[in-house]
N, C-alpha and C positions, 0 to 999 in steps of 0.2 A: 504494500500500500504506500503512497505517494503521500508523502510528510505535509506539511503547512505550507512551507515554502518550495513545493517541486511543483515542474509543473506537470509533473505524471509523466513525463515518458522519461526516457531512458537515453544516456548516449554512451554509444560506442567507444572507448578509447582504447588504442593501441598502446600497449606498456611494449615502450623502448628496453633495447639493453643497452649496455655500453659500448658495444661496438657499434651501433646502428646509432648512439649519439655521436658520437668521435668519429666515427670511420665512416661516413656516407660515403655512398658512390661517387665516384668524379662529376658525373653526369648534373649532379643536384646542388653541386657546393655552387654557393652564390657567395660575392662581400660586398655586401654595404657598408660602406665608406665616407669618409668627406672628400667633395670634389677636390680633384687637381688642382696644386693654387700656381696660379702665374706665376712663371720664374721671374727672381729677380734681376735687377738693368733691362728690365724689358724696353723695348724703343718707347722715346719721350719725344710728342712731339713739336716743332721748334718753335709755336707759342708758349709752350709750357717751359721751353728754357728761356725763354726771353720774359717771361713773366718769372721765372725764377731769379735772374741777372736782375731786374728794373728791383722786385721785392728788397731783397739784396740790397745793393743799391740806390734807394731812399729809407730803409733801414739806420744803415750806416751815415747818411747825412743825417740825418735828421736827427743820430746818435743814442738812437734807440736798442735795446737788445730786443731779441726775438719775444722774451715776457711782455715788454713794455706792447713793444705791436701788436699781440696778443691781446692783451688786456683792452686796448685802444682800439682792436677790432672785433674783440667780442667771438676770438676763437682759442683755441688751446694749444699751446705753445708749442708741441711737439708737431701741433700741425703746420703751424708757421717754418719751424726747421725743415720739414720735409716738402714742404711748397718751396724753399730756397734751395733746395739737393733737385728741384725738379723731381720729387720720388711720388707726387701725388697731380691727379689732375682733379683740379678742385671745378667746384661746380660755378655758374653765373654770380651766385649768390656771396660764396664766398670771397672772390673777386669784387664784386661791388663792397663789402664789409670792409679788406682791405683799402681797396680806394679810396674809400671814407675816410678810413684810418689818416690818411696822406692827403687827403684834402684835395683827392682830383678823380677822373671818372675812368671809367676801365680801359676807355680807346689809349687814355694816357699810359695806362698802370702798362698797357701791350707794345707800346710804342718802345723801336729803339733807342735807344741814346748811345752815342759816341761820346766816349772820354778819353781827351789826348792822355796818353802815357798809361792805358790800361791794355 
């Protein structure tokens, strides 16, 4: 008879041994994994070094460290470092943040600039 909580039937289960847990056929083994991650120095490209150089580059006039811009742009400093390594391609948004930061607009922030003796 079927307790309180069954719902009256019955299920079938298969008692595994331990060979038949451990030792499946070739056929059956599957791995679930975490996706492949991008290799690192993957190609960056030359907006994103040239937004890395400009970042850089009114950073150090302005005489700011990477916290201070951070703080001034309302992002996290590690991400500031890794937008000057060119190791991130940051979104629109962040770009505008920056720019703000510097008190100019993002065509500026992409613009190059030539510096005699660099």
């Amino acid at each position: 008879m079927a307790s309180d909580h069954s719902t009256g039937s019955t299920c079938l289960a298969k008692t595994l041994s331990y060979d038949e847990l451990y030792l499946p056929d070739s056929d059956d083994v599957y791995f679930v994994g975490e996706p492949e991650r991008p290799p690192y120095g993957r190609p960056v490209s030359e907006s994103a070094r040239q937004l890395a150089r400009n970042v850089r580059l009114l950073r150090v006039a302005h005489g700011w460290s990477q916290e201070t811009l951070a703080l001034n742009a309302g992002l996290d400093r590690t991400f500031v470092g890794a937008i000057e390594r060119a190791e991130r391609n940051i979104t629109l948004a962040s770009a505008e943040k920056i720019a703000k930061a510097f008190g100019m607009t993002v065509a500026d922030l992409l613009t190059p600039y030539n510096i005699k003796g660099a």
